[in-house]
C-alpha positions as CSV (number, residue, x, y, z in Angstrom):
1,X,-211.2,75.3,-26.4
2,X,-211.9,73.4,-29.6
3,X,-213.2,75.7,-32.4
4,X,-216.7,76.2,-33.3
5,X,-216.9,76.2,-36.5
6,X,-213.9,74.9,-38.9
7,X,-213.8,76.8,-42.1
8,X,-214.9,74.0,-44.8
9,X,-217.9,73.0,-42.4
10,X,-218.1,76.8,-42.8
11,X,-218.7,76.7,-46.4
12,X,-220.6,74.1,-46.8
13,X,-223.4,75.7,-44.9
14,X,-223.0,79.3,-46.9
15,X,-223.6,76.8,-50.1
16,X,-226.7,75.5,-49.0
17,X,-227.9,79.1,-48.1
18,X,-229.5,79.8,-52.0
19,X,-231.5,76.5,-51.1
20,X,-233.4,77.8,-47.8
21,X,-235.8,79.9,-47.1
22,X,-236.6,81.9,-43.9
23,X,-240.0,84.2,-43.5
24,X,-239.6,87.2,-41.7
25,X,-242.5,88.5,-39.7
26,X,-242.9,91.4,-37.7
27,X,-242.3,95.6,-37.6
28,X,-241.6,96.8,-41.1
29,X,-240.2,100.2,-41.5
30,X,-238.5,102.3,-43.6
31,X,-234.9,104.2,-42.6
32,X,-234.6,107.4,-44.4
33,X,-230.9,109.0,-44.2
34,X,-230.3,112.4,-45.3
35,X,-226.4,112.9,-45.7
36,X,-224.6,116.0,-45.3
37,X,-221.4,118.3,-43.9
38,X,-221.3,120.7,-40.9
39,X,-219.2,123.9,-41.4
40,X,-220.7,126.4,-39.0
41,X,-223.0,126.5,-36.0
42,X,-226.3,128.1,-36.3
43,X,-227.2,131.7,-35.3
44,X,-230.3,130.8,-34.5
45,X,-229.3,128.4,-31.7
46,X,-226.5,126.3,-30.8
47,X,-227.0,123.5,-33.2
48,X,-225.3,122.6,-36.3
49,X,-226.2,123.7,-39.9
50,X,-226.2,120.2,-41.6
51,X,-225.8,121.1,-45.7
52,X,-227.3,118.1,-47.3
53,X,-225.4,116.3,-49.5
54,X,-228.0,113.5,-50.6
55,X,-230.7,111.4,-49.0
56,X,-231.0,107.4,-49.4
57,X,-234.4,105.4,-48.3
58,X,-233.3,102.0,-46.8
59,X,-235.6,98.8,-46.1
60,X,-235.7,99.5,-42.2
61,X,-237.5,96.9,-39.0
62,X,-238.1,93.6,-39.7
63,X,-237.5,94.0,-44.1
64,X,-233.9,94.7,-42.7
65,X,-233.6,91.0,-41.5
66,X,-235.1,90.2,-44.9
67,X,-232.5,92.4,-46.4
68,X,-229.5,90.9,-44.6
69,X,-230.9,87.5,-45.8
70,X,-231.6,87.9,-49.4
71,X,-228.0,89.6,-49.2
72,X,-226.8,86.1,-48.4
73,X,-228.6,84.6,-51.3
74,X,-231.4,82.9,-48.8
75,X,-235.0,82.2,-50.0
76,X,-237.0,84.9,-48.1
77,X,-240.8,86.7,-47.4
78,X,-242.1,89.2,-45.3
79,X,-245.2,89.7,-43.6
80,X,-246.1,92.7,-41.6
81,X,-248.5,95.6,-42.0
82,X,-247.6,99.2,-43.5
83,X,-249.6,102.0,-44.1
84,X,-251.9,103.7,-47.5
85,X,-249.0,106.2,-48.4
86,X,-246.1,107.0,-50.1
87,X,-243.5,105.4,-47.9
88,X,-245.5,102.2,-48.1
89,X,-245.6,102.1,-51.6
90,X,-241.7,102.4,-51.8
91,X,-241.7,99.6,-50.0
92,X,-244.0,97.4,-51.8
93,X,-242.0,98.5,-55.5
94,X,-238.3,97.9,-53.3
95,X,-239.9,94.2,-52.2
96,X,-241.2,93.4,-55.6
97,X,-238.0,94.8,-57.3
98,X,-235.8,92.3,-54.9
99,X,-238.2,89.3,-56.0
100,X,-239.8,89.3,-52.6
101,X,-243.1,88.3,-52.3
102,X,-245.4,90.6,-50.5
103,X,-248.4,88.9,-50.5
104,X,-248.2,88.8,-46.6
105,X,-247.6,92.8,-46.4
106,X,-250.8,94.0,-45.2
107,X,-252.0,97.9,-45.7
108,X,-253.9,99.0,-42.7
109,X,-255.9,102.3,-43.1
110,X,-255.5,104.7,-40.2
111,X,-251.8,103.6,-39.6
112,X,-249.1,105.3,-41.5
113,X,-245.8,103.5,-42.6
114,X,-243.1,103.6,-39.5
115,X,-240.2,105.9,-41.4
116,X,-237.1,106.8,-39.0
117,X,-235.3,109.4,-40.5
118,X,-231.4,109.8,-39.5
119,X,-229.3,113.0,-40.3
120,X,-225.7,112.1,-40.3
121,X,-222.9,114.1,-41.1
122,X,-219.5,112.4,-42.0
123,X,-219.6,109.4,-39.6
124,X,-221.9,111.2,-37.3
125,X,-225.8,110.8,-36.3
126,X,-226.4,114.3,-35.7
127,X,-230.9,113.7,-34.6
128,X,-232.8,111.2,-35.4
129,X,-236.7,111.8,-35.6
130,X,-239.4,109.1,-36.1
131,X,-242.9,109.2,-37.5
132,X,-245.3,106.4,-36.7
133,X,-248.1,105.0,-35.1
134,X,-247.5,102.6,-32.1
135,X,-250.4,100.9,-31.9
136,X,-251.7,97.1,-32.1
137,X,-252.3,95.5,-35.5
138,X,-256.1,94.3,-35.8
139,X,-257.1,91.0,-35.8
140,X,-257.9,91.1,-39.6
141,X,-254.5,91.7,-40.1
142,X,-252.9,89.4,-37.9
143,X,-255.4,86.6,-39.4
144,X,-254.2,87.4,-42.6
145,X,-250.9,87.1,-41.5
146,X,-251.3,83.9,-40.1
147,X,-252.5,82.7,-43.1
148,X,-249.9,83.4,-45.2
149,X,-247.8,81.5,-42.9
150,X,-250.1,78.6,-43.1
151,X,-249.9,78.7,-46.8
152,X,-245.6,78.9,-47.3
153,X,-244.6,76.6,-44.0
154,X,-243.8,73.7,-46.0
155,X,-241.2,75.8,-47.8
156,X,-239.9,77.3,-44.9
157,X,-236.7,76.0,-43.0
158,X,-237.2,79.0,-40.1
159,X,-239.5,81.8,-39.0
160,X,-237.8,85.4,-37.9
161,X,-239.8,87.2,-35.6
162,X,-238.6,90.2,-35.7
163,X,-240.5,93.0,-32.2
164,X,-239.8,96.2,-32.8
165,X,-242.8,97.1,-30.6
166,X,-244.6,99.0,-33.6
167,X,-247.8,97.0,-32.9
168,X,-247.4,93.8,-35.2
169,X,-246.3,91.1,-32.5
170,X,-249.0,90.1,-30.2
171,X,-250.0,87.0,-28.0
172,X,-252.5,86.0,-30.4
173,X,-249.6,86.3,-33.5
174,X,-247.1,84.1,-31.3
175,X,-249.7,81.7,-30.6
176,X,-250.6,81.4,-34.0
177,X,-247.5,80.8,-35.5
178,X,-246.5,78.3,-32.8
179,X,-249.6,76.5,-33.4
180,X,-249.1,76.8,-37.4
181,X,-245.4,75.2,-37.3
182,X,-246.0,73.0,-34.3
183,X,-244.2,69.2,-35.7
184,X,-243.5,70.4,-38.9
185,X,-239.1,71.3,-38.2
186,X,-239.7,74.9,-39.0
187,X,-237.4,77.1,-36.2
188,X,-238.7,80.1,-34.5
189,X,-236.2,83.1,-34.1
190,X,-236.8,85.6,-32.1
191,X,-235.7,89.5,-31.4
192,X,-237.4,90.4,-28.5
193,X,-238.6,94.3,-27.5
194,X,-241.1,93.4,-24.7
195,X,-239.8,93.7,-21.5
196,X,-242.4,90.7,-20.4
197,X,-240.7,87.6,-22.2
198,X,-243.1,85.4,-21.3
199,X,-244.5,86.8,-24.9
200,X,-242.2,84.5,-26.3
201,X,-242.3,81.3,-24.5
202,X,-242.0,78.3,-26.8
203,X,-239.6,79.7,-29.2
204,X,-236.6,77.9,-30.5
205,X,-234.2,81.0,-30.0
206,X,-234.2,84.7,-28.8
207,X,-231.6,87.2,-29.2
208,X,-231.9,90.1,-26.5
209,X,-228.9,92.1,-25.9
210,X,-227.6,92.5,-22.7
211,X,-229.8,95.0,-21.3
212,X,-232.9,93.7,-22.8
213,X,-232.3,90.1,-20.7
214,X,-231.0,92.0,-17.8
215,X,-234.6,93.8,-17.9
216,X,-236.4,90.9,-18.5
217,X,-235.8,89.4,-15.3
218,X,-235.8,92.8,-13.6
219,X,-232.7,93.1,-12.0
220,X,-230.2,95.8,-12.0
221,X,-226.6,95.9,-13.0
222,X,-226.2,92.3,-13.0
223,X,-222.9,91.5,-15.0
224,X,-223.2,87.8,-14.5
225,X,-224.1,86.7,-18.0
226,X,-223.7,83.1,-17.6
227,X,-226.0,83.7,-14.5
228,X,-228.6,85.7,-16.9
229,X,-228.8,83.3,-19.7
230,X,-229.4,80.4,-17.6
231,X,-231.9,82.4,-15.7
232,X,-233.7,83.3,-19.3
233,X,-234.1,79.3,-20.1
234,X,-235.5,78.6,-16.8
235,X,-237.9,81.2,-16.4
236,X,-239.2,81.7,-20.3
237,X,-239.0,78.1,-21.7
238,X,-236.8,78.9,-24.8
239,X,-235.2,76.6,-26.2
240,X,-231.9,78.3,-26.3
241,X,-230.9,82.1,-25.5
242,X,-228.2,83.9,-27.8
243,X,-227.4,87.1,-26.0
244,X,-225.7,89.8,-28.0
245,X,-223.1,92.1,-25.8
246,X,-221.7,94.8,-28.3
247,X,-217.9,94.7,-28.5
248,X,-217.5,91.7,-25.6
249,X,-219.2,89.5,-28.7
250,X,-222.0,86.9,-28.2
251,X,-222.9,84.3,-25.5
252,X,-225.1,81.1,-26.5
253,X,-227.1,79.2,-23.7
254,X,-228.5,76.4,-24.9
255,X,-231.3,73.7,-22.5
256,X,-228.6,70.8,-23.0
257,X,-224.9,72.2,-22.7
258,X,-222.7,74.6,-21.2
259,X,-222.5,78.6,-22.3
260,X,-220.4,79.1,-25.3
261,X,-219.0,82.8,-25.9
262,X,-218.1,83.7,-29.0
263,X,-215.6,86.6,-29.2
264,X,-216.8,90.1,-31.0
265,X,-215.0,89.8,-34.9
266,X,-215.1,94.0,-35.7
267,X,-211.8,95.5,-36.2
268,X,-213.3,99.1,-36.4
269,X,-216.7,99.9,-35.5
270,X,-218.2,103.0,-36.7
271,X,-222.3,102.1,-36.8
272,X,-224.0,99.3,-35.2
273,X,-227.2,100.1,-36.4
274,X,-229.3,97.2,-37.9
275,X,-226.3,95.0,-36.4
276,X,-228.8,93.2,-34.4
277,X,-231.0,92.6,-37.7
278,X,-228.0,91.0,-39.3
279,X,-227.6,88.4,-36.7
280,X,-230.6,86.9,-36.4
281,X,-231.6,87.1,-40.3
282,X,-227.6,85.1,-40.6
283,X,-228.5,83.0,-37.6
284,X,-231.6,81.8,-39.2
285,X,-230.4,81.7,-42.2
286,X,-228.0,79.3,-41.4
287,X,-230.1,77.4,-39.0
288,X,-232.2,76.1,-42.1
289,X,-229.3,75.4,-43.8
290,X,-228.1,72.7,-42.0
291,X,-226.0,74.6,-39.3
292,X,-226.3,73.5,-35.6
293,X,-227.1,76.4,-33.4
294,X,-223.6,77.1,-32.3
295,X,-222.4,77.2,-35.7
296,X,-225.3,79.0,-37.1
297,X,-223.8,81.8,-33.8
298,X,-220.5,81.9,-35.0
299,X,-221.4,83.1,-38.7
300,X,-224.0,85.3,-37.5
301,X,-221.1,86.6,-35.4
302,X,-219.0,87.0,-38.3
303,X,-221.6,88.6,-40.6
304,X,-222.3,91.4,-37.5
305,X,-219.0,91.9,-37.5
306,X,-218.9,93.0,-41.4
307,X,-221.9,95.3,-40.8
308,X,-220.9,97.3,-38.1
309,X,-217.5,98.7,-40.4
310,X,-220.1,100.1,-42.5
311,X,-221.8,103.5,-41.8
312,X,-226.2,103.3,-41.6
313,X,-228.2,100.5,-41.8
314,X,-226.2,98.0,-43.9
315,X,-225.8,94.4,-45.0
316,X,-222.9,91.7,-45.5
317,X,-223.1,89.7,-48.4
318,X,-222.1,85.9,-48.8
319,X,-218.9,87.0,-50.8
320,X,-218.2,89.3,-47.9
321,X,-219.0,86.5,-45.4
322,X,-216.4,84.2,-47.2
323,X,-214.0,86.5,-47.2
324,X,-213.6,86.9,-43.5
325,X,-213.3,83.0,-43.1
């Protein structure tokens, strides 16, 4: 098979990434880790004393994809809704710090800032324990979300929609921003959390993993995935599929062409969380950069590949990106 991507054409994209910008829209969150060591067992019951080390707060959710992209030198904003508290506000100051405009963050009374926290100790997650409030985003805030779109498209090369099923992605949001972009060559991305796809009809790409596009057609144990990505185009009206499978690498489906699999790049793997994150914010990324969508898959592919060597939610950066050409 020919390659996909030859290693100047490579570059040339990664160049143009400091001229493109992508929005990101959807669940934001913070990831809070709290680091430690486990020398004994506790008398109290049979879990392990975790002695903390130190704790880290990490741009978590949708500001992840933002973070994966501003890593990689792209243009980038964020829209989304947070809550009136303390975790929000480290958000706001770690947006405005990165030179991110969050004039499309909304604060929503009543609905606290999504915070996973992970205690890990050495390489491993020992629990994991989340505080948030699932619940749907009010029409205000969606509004206002949609009009910060309408004010930025013509800047924009691509739109990341980024489910986490928190609350922010709705019907009404994907109409609006289909309806915002409609003829104007801005790309819609999507990381899908619903079960019902049909949420996403009319999107230029969505990234499920296996499992997610194995449940969105309701079937069980089906490990036919050329049979599932074609099945995915027909039924949801995408315009192209890119379904993520862990260590057996990526598969593209696009309307007009045959599958393409592209091979898993990780020579160790010891976290693969945020990995997802880091392939559609690259994918983008590169998308509006030039990159056809098969290209645009293999550095994605590349980038993931980076991130999941690296232990919590991390990012790849466009030296590091290089370097693995």
């Amino acid at each position: 098979m020919p390659r996909l991507l030859e290693k100047k054409r490579a570059q040339e994209i990664i160049e143009r990434f400091s001229r493109s910008r992508v929005l990101v829209v959807g669940d934001l969150m913070v990831d809070q880790f709290i680091w430690g060591k486990v020398s004994r067992i506790s008398p109290e019951a049979p879990v392990p004393v975790v002695e903390v080390v130190s704790e880290s707060l990490l741009l978590g959710g949708c500001a992840n994809v933002l973070n994966n992209i501003h890593s990689m030198g792209g243009g980038t904003s964020v829209a989304g809704v947070i809550g009136s508290d303390a975790m929000g506000d480290w958000m706001i100051r770690e947006l405005t710090g990165m030179g991110v405009d969050v004039e499309g963050v909304v604060i929503e009374t009543g609905r606290p800032t999504t915070v996973k926290t992970r205690i890990v100790a050495g390489h491993q997650q020992v629990v994991r324990f989340d505080r948030e409030k699932r619940m749907a985003a009010t029409r205000e805030s969606t509004a206002r979300v949609l009009g910060y779109l309408r004010r930025m498209k013509k800047d924009l090369g691509a739109v990341v929609l980024s489910d986490y099923g928190k609350g922010m992605v709705s019907r009404d949001l994907l109409k609006g921003i289909r309806e915002e972009i409609a003829g104007s060559g801005v790309l819609l991305f999507v990381d899908p959390k619903s079960n019902d796809f049909t949420l996403y009809e009319g999107c230029d790409m969505i990234t499920p993993n296996h499992h997610e596009a194995i449940r969105a057609l309701g079937v069980d144990g089906n490990d036919d995935i050329v049979s599932v990505g074609r099945e995915l185009l027909r039924r949801f009206h995408v315009g192209s599929v890119l379904i993520t499978r862990g260590e057996e690498g990526m598969t593209l489906f696009e309307q007009n062409g045959k599958p393409v699999h592209i091979p898993a790049m990780a020579k160790e793997v010891f976290d693969v969380t945020g990995a997802g994150d880091t392939v559609i914010g690259v994918l983008a990324l590169a998308a509006a950069s030039g990159a056809s969508l098969r290209e645009a898959a293999v550095l994605a592919n590349h980038a993931a590949g980076i991130v999941v060597g690296k232990v919590g939610t991390a990012t790849a950066s466009r030296e590091e990106l290089r370097g693995v050409l």
